[in-house]
Biotite code that builds the C-alpha atoms (Angstrom):
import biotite.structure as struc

atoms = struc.array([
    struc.Atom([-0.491, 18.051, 1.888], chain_id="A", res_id=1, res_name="UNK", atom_name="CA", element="C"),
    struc.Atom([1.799, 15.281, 1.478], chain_id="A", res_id=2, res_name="UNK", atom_name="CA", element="C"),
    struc.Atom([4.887, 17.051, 0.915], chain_id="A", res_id=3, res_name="UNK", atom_name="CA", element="C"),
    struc.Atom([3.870, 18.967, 3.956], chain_id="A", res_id=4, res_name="UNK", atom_name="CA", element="C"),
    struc.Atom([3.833, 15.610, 6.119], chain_id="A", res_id=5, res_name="UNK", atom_name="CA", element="C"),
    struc.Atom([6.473, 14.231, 4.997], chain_id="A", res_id=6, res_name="UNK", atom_name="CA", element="C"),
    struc.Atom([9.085, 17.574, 5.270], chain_id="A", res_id=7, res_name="UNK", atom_name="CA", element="C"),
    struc.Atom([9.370, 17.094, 8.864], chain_id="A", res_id=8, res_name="UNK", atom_name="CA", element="C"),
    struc.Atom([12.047, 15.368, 10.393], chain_id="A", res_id=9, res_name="UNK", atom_name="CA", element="C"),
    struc.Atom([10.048, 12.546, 12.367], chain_id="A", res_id=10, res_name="UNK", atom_name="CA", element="C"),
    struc.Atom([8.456, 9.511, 10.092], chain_id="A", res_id=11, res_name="UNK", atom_name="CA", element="C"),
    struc.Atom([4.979, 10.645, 10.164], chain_id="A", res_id=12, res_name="UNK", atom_name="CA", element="C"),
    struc.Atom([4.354, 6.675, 10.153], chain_id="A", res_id=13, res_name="UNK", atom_name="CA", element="C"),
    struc.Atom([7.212, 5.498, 11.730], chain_id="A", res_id=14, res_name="UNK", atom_name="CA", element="C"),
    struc.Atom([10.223, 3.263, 10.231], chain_id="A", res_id=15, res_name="UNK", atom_name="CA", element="C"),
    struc.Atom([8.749, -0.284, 11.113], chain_id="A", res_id=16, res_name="UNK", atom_name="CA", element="C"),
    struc.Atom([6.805, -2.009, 8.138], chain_id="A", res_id=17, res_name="UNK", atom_name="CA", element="C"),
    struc.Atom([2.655, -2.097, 8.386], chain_id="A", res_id=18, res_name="UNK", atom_name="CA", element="C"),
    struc.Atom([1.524, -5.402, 10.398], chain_id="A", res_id=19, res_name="UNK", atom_name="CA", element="C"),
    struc.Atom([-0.374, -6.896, 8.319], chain_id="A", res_id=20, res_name="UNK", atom_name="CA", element="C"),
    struc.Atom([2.548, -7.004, 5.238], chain_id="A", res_id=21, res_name="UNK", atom_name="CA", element="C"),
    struc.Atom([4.811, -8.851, 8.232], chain_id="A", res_id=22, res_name="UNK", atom_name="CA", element="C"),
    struc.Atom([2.157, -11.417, 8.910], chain_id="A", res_id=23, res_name="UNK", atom_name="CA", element="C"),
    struc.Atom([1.286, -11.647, 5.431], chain_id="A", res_id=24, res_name="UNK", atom_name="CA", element="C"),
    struc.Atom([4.629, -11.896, 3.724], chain_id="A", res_id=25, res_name="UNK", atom_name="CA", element="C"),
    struc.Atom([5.000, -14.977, 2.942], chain_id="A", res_id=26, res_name="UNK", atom_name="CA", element="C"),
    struc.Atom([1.717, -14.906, 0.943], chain_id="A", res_id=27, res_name="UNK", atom_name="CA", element="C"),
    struc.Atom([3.510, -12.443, -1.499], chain_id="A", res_id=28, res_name="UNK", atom_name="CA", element="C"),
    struc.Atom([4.828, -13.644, -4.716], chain_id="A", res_id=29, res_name="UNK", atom_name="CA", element="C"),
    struc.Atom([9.104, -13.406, -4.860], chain_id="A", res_id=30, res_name="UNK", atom_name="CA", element="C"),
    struc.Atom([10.184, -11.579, -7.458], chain_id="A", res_id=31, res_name="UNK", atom_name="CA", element="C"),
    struc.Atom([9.550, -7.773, -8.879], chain_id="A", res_id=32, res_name="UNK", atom_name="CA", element="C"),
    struc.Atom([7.373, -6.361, -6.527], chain_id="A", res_id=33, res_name="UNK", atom_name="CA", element="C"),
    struc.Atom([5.330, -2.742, -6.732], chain_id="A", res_id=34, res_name="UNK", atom_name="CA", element="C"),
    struc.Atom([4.505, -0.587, -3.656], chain_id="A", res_id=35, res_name="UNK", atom_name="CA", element="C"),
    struc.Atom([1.599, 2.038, -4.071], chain_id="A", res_id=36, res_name="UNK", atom_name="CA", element="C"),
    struc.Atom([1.926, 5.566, -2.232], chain_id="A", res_id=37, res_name="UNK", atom_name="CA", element="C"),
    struc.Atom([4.824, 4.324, -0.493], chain_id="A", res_id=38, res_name="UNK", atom_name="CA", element="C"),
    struc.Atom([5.339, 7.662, 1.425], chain_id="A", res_id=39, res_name="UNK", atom_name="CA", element="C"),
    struc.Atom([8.499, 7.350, 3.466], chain_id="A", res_id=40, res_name="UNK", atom_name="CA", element="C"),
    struc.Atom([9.325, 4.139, 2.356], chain_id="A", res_id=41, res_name="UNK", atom_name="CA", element="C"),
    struc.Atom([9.334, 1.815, 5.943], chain_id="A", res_id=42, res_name="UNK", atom_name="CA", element="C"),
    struc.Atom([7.342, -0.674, 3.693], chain_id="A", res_id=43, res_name="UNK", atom_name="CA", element="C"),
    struc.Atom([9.199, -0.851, 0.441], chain_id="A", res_id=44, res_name="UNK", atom_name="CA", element="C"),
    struc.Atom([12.483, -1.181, 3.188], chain_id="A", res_id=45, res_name="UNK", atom_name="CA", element="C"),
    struc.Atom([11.267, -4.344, 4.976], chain_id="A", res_id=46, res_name="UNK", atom_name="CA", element="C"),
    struc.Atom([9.765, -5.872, 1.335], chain_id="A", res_id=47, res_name="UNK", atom_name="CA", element="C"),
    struc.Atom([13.554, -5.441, -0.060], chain_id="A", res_id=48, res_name="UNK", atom_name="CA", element="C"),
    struc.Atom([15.702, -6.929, 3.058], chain_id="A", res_id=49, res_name="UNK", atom_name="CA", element="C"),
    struc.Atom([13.705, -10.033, 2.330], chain_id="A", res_id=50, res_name="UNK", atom_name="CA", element="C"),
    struc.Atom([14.854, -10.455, -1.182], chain_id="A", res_id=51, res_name="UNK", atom_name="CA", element="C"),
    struc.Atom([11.709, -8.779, -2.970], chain_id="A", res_id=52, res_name="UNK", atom_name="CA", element="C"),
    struc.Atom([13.077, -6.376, -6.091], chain_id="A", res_id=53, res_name="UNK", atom_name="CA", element="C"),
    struc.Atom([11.210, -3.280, -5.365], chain_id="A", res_id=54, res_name="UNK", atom_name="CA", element="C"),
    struc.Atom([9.944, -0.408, -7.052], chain_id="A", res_id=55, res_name="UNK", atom_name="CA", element="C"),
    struc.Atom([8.516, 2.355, -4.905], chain_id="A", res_id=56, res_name="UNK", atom_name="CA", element="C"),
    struc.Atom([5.460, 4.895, -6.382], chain_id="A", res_id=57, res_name="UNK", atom_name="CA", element="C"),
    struc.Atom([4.704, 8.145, -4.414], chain_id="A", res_id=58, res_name="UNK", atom_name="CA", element="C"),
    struc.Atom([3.480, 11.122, -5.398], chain_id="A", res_id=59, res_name="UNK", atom_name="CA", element="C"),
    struc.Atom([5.814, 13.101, -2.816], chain_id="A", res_id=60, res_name="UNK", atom_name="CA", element="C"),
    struc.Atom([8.448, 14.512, -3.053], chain_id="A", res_id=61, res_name="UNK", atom_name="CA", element="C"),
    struc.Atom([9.974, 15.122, 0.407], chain_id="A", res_id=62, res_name="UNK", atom_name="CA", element="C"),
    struc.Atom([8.432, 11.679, 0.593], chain_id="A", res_id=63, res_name="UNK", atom_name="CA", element="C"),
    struc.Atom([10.817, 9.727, -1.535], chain_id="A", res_id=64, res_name="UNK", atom_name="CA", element="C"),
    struc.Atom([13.720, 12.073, 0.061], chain_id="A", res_id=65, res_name="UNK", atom_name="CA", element="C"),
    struc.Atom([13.022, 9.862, 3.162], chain_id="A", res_id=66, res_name="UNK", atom_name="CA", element="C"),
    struc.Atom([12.432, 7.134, 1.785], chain_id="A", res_id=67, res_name="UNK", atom_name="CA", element="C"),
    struc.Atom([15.271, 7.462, 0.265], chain_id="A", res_id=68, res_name="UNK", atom_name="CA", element="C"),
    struc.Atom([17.804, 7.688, 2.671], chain_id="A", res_id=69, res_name="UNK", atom_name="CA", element="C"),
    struc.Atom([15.868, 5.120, 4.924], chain_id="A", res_id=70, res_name="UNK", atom_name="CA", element="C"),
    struc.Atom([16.608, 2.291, 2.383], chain_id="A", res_id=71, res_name="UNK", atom_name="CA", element="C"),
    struc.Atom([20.749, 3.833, 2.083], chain_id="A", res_id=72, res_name="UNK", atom_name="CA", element="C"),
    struc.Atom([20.782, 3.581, 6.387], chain_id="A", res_id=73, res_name="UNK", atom_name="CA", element="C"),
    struc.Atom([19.284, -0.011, 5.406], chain_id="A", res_id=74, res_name="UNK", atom_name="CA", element="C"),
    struc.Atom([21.987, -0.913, 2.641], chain_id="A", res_id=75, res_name="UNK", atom_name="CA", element="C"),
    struc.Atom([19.326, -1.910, 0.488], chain_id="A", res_id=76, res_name="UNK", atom_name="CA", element="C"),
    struc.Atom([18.071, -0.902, -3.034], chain_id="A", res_id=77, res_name="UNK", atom_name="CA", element="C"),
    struc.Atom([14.653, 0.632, -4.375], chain_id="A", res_id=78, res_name="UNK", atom_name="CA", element="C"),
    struc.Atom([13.984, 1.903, -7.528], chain_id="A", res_id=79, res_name="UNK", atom_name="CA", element="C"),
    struc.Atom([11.633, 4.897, -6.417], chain_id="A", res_id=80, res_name="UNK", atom_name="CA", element="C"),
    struc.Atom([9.329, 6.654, -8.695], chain_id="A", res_id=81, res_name="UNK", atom_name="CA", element="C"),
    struc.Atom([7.770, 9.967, -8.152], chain_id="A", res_id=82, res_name="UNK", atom_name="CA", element="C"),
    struc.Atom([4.006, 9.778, -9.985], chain_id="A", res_id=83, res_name="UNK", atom_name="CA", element="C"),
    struc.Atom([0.870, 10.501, -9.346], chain_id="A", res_id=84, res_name="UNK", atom_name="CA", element="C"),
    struc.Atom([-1.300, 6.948, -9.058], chain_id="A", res_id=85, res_name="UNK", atom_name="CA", element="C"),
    struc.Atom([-4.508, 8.404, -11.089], chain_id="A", res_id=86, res_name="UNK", atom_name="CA", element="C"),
    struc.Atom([-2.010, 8.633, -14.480], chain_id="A", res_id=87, res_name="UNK", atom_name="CA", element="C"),
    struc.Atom([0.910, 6.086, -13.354], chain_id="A", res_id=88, res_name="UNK", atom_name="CA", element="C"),
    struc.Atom([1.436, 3.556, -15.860], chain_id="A", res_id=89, res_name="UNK", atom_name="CA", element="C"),
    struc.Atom([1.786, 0.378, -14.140], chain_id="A", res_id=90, res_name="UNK", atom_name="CA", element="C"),
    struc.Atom([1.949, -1.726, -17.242], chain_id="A", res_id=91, res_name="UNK", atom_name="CA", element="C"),
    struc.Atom([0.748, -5.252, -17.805], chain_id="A", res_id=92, res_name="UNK", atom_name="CA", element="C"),
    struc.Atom([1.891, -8.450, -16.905], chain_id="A", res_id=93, res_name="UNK", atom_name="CA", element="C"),
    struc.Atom([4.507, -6.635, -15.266], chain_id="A", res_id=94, res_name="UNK", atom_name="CA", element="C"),
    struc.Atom([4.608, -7.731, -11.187], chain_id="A", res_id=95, res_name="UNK", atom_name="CA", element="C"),
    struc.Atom([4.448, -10.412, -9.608], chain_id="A", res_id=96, res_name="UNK", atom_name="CA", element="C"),
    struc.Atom([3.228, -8.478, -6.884], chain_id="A", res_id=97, res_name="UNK", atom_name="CA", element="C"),
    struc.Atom([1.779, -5.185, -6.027], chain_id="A", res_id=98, res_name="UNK", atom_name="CA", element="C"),
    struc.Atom([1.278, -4.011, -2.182], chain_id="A", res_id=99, res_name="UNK", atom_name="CA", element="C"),
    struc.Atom([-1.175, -1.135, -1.308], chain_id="A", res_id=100, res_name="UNK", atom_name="CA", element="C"),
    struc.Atom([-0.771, 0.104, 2.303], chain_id="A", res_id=101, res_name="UNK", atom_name="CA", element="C"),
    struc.Atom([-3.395, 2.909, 3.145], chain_id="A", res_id=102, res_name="UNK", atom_name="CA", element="C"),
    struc.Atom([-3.240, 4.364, 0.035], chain_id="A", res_id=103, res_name="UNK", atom_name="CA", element="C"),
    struc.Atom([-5.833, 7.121, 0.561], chain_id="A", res_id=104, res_name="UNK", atom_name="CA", element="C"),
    struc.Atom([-7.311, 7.697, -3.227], chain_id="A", res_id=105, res_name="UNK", atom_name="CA", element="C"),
    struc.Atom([-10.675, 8.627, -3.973], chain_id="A", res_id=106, res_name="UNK", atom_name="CA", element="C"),
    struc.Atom([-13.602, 6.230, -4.948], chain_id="A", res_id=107, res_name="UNK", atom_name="CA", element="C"),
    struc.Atom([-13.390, 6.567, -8.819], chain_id="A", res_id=108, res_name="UNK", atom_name="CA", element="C"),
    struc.Atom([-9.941, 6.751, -8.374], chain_id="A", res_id=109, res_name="UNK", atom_name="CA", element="C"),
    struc.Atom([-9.037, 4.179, -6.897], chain_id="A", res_id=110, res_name="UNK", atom_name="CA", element="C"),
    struc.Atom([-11.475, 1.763, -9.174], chain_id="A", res_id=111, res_name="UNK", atom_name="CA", element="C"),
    struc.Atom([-9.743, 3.100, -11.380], chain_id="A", res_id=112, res_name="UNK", atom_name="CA", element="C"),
    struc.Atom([-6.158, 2.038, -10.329], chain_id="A", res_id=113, res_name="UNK", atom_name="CA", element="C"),
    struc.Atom([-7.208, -1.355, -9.118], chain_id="A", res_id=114, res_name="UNK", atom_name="CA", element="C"),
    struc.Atom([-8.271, -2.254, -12.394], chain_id="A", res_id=115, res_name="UNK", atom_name="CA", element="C"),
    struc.Atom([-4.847, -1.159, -13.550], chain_id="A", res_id=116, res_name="UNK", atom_name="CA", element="C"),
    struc.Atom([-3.853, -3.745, -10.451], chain_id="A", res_id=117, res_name="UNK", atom_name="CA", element="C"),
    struc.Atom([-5.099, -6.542, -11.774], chain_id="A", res_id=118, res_name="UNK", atom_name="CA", element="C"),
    struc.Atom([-3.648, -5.876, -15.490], chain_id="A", res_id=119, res_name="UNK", atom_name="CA", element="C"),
    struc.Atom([-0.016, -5.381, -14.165], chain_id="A", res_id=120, res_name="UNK", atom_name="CA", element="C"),
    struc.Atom([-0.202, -8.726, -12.189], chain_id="A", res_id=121, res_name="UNK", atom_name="CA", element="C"),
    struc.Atom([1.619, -11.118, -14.001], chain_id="A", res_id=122, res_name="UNK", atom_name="CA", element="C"),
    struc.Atom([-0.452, -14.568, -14.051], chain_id="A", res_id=123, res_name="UNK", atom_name="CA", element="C"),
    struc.Atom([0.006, -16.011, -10.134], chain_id="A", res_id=124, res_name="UNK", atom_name="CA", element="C"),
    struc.Atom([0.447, -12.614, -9.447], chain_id="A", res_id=125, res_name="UNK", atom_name="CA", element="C"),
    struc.Atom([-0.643, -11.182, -5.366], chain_id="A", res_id=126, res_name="UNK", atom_name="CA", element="C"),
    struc.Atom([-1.829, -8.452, -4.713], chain_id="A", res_id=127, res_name="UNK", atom_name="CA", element="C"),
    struc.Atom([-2.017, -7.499, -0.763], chain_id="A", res_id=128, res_name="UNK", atom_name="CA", element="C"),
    struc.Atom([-3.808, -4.342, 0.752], chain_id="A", res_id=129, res_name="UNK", atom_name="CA", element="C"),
    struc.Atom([-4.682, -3.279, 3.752], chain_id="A", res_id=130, res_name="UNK", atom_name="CA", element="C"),
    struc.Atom([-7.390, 0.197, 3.678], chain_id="A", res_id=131, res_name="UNK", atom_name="CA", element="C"),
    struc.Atom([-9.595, 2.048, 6.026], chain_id="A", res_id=132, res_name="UNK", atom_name="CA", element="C"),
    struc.Atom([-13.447, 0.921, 6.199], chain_id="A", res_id=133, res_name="UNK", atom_name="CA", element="C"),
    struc.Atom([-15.762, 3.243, 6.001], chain_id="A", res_id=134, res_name="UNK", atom_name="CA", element="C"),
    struc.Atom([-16.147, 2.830, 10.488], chain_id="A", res_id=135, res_name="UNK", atom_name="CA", element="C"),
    struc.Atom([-12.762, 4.104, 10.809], chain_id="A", res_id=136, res_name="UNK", atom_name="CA", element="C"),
    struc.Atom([-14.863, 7.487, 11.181], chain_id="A", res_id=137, res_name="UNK", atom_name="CA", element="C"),
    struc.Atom([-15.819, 6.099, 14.390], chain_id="A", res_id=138, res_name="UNK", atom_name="CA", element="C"),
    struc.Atom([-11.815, 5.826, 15.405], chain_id="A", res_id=139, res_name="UNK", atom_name="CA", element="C"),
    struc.Atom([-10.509, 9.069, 14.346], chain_id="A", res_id=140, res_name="UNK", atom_name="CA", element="C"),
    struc.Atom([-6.766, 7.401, 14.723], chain_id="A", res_id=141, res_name="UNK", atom_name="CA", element="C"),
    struc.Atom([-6.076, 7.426, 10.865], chain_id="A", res_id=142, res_name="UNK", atom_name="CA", element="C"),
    struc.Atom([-7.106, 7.967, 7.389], chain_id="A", res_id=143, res_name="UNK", atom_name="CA", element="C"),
    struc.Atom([-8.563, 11.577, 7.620], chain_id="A", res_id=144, res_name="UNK", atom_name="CA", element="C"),
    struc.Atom([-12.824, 11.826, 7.572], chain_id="A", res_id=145, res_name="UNK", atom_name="CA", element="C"),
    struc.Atom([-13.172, 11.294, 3.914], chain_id="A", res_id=146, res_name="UNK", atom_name="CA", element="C"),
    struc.Atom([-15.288, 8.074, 3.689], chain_id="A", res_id=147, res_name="UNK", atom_name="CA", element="C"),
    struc.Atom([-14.774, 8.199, -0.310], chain_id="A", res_id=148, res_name="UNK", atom_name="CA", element="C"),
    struc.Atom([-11.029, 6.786, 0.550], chain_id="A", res_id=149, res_name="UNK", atom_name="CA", element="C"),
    struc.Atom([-12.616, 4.185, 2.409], chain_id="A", res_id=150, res_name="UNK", atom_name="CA", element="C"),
    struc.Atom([-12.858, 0.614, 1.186], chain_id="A", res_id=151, res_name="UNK", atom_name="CA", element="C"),
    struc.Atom([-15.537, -2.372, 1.981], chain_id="A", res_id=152, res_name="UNK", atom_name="CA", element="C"),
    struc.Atom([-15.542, -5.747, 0.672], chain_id="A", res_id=153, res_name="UNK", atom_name="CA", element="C"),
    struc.Atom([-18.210, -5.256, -1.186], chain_id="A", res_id=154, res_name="UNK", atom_name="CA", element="C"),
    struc.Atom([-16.477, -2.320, -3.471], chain_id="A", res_id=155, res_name="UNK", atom_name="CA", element="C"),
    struc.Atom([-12.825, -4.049, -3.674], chain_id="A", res_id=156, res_name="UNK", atom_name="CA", element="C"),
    struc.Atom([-14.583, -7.177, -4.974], chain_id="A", res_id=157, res_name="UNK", atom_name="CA", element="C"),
    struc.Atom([-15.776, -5.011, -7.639], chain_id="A", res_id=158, res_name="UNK", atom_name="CA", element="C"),
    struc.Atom([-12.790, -3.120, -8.317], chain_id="A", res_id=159, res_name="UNK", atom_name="CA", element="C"),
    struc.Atom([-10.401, -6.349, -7.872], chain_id="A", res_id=160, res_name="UNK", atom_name="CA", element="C"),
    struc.Atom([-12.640, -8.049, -10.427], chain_id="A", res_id=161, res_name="UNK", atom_name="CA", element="C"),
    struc.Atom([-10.583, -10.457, -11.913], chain_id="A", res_id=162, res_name="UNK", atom_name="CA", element="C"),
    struc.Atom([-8.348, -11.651, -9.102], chain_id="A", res_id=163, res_name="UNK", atom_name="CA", element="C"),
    struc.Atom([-8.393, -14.569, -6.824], chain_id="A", res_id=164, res_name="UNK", atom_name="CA", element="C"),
    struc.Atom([-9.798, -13.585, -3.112], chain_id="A", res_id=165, res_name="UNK", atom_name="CA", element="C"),
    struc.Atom([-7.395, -15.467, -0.840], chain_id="A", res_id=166, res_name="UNK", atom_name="CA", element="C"),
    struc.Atom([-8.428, -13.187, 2.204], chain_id="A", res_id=167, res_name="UNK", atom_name="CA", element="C"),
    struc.Atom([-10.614, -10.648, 2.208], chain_id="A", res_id=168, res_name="UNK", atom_name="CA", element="C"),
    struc.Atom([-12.255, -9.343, 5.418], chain_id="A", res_id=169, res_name="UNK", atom_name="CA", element="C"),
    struc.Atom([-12.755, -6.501, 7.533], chain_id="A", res_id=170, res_name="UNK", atom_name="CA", element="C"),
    struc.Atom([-11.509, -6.474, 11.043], chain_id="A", res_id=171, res_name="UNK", atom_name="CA", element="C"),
    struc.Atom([-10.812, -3.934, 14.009], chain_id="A", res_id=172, res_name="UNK", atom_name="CA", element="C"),
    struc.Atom([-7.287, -3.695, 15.196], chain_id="A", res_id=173, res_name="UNK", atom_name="CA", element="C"),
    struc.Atom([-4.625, -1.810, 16.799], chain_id="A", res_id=174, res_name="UNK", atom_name="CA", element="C"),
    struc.Atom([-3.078, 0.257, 14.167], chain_id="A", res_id=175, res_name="UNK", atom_name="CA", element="C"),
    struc.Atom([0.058, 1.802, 15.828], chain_id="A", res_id=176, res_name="UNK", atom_name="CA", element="C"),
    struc.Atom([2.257, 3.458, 12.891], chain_id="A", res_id=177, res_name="UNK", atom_name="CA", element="C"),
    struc.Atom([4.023, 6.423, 13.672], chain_id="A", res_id=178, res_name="UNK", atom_name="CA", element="C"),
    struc.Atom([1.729, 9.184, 14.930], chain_id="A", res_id=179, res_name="UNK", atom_name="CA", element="C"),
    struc.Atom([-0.921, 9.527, 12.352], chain_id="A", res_id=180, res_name="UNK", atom_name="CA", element="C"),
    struc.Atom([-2.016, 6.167, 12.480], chain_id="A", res_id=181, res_name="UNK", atom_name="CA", element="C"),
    struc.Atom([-2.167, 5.024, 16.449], chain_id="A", res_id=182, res_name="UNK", atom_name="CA", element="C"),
    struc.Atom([-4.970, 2.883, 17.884], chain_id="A", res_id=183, res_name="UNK", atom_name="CA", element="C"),
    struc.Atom([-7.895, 1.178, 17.147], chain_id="A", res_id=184, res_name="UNK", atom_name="CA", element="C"),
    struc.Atom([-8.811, 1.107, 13.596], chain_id="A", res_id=185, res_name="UNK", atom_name="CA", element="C"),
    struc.Atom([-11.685, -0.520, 11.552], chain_id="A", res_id=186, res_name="UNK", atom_name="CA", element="C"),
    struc.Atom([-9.492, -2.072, 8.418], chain_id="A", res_id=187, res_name="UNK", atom_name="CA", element="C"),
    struc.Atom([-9.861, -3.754, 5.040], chain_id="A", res_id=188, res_name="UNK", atom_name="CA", element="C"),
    struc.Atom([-7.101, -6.994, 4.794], chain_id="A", res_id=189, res_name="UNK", atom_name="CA", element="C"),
    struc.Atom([-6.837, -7.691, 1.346], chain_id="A", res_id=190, res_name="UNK", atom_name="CA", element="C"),
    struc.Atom([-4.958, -10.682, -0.195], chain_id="A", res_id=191, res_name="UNK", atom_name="CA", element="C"),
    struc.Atom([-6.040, -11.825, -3.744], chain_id="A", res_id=192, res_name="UNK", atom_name="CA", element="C"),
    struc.Atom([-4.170, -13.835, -6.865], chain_id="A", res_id=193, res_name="UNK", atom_name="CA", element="C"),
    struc.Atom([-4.338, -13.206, -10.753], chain_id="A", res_id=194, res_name="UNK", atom_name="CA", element="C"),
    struc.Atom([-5.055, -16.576, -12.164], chain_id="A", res_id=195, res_name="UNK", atom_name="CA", element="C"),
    struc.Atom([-1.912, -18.604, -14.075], chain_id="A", res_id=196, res_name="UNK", atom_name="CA", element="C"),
])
C-alpha cells in the first residue's frame, strides 16, 4: 500500500513538517534523533535544518526515494533506513530522541515498538508523538478506519511505561497535511522523557 502512495509524483502529505513537531521542537532533546515511518521524509527534513542528526526508518521504498531527494533539494543530510518497525532494531541507550508522526501500526504492534522506544532513549531522552484517537472514525480526514492503529492515553501510558509524561492529551484539531490528512482530526499529542 505504501509503496503505492508514495510512487506518485505529489507528497501524499505534503513537504511542510507535522504541526505539532514545529510547536513542540524545542521540547526535543539536540543530538541523534530517530524518526518512525518517516514516509516521504517532510519531517526528518525540518528536524535536520535545525541541527538535529537524523536517522530516518520507513518501510517504503518509493518512500525513502522521496524522501530522499527532498532532503538533497534541502542541502541537508539523513541517514535513511528502509525496515520494517515490527523487527527494526532500535537499540538501547541509543537516541536522545525518537519522533513518531502517525505511524499507523497495529495494537500489539505498536506496544510492542514503544517498549523498544523507551529502551533506545538514552537517559533524558524525548520521545514526541502525535497518533489518531480512536474518534478520528468520526472525521474520516486521516488514518484509514482501523481503530486498532488508534491510540488513547490510557494505552500509550501503558505502552510508554517507563517514560516521563510531559504532555499527554487528546485534542481535536485541524490536521491539514498534504491530501490524506486534511481537516478536523481527533489526535493523541504525546511528549514524554526517559529518566537521567
Amino acid at each position: 500500500m505504501w509503496d503505492v502512495r508514495f510512487a506518485e509524483q505529489e507528497y501524499a502529505y505534503g513537504t511542510q513538517p507535522n504541526t505539532f513537531l514545529q510547536q513542540q521542537i524545542a521540547q526535543l532533546k539536540q543530538g541523534k534523533l530517530l524518526t518512525l515511518a518517516e514516509g516521504e521524509g517532510r519531517n526528518a527534513v525540518f528536524l535536520a535544518k535545525q541541527g538535529f542528526k537524523v536517522v530516518a526508518v520507513d518501510a517504503s521504498v518509493e518512500g525513502i526515494k522521496k524522501a530522499k531527494h527532498l532532503a538533497a533539494i534541502n542541502s541537508v543530510e539523513i541517514e535513511f533506513i528502509h525496515a520494517d518497525l515490527t523487527t527494526f532494531d532500535l537499540g538501547e541507550n541509543r537516541w536522545d530522541s525518537v519522533v513518531s508522526i502517525f505511524s499507523p501500526l497495529a495494537e500489539t504492534e505498536r506496544h510492542h515498538l514503544h517498549q523498544k522506544v523507551v529502551k533506545s532513549l538514552k537517559p533524558n531522552g524525548t520521545f514526541l508523538m502525535e497518533a489518531y484517537t480512536p474518534e478520528q472514525i468520526k472525521f474520516a480526514t486521516g488514518g484509514g478506519n482501523d481503530v486498532s492503529t488508534m491510540l488513547t492515553k490510557e494505552q500509550a501510558k501503558r505502552e510508554l511505561k517507563g517514560l516521563d509524561f510531559k504532555l499527554l492529551q487528546e485534542i481535536e484539531r485541524s490536521v491539514i497535511e498534504g491530501k490524506f490528512h486534511t481537516g478536523n482530526a481527533s489526535v493523541l499529542q504525546v511528549i514524554a522523557k526517559k529518566a537521567i
